[in-house]
C-alpha positions in Angstrom: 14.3 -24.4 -7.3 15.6 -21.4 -6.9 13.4 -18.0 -5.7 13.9 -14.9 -6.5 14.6 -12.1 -4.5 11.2 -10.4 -3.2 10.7 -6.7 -1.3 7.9 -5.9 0.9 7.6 -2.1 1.8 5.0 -1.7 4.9 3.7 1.4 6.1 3.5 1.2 9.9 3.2 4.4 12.6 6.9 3.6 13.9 6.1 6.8 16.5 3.9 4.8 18.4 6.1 2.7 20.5 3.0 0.1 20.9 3.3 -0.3 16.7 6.6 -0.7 16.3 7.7 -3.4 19.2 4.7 -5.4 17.9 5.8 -4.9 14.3 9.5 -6.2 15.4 8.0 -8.7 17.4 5.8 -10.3 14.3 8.9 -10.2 11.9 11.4 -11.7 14.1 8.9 -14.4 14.6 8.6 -15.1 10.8 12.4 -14.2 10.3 12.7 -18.0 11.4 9.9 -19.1 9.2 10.2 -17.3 6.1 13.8 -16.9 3.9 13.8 -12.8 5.4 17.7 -11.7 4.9 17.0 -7.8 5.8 14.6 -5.7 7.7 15.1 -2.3 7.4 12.9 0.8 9.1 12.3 4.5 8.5 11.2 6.6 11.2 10.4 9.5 8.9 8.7 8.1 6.5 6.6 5.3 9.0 7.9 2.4 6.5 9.4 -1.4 6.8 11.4 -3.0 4.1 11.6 -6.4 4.2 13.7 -8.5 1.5 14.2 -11.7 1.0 13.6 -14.6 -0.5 10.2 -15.2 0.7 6.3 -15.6 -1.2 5.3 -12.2 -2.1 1.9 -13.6 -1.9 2.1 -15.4 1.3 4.0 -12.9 3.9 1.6 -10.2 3.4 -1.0 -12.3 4.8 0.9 -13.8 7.4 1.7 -10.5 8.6 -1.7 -9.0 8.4 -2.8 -12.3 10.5 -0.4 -11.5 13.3 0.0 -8.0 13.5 -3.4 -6.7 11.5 -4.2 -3.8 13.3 -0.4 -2.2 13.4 0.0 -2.2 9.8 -1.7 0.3 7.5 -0.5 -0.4 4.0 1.4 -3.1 2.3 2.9 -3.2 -1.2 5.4 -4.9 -3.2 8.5 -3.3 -4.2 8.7 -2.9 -8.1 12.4 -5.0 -8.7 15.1 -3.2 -11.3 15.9 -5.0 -13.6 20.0 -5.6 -13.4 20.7 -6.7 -16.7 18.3 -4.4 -18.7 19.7 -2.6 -21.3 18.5 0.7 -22.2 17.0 1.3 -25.6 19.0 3.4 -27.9 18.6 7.0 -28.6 16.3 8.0 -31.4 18.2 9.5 -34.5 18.1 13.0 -34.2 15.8 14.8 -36.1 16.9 17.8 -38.2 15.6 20.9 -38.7 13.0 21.4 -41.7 15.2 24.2 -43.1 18.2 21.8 -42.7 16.2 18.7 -44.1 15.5 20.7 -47.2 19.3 21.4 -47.8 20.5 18.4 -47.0 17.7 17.1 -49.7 18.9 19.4 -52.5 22.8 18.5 -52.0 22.2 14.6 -51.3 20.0 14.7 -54.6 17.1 13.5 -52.1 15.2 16.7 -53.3 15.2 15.9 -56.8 12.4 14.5 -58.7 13.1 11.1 -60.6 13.7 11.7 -64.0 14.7 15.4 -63.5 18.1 14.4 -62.6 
């Protein structure tokens, strides 16, 4: 069975040298465990992304068990759809001065009957 690809985005104060080697410490531990393929950190905004393979469900709590008091947030990532195709454009909508001219050529504006 194959899994799909899952993203983790953790909020962590990566300032604080104590936070981040116990963050780095945590997910190299559960690198071995878990189907993690990329860990990747931002210092300005104080976030982890993890992707993988992995249980969304499950790695949250593993990581809150082992490094709890480091971590202030965790939330999936929203996937993009690859393959999605756009819906089309509406049809454009014409003027109402324009709609009444085009009625009167097209024979639109004329009443049944009248014609």
């Amino acid at each position: 069975m194959e899994q799909k690809e899952s993203s983790l985005v953790i909020t962590v104060d990566l300032c604080c040298c104590r936070s981040l080697t116990k963050i780095r410490k945590t997910l190299c531990k559960l690198q071995g465990s878990e189907d993690i393929r990329a860990i990747m950190y931002d210092d300005k905004a104080g976030t982890v992304t993890i992707s993988g393979g992995f249980d969304p469900l499950v790695l949250p709590c593993k990581l809150r068990r082992k490094a709890g008091s480091v971590i202030k947030d965790i939330h999936l990532k929203k996937e993009r759809e690859k393959n999605r195709v756009p819906p089309p454009p509406p049809p454009p909508q014409l003027a109402p001065a324009a709609r009444a001219a085009f009625g009167t050529i097209c024979g639109a504006g004329v009443a049944p009957g009248r014609a």
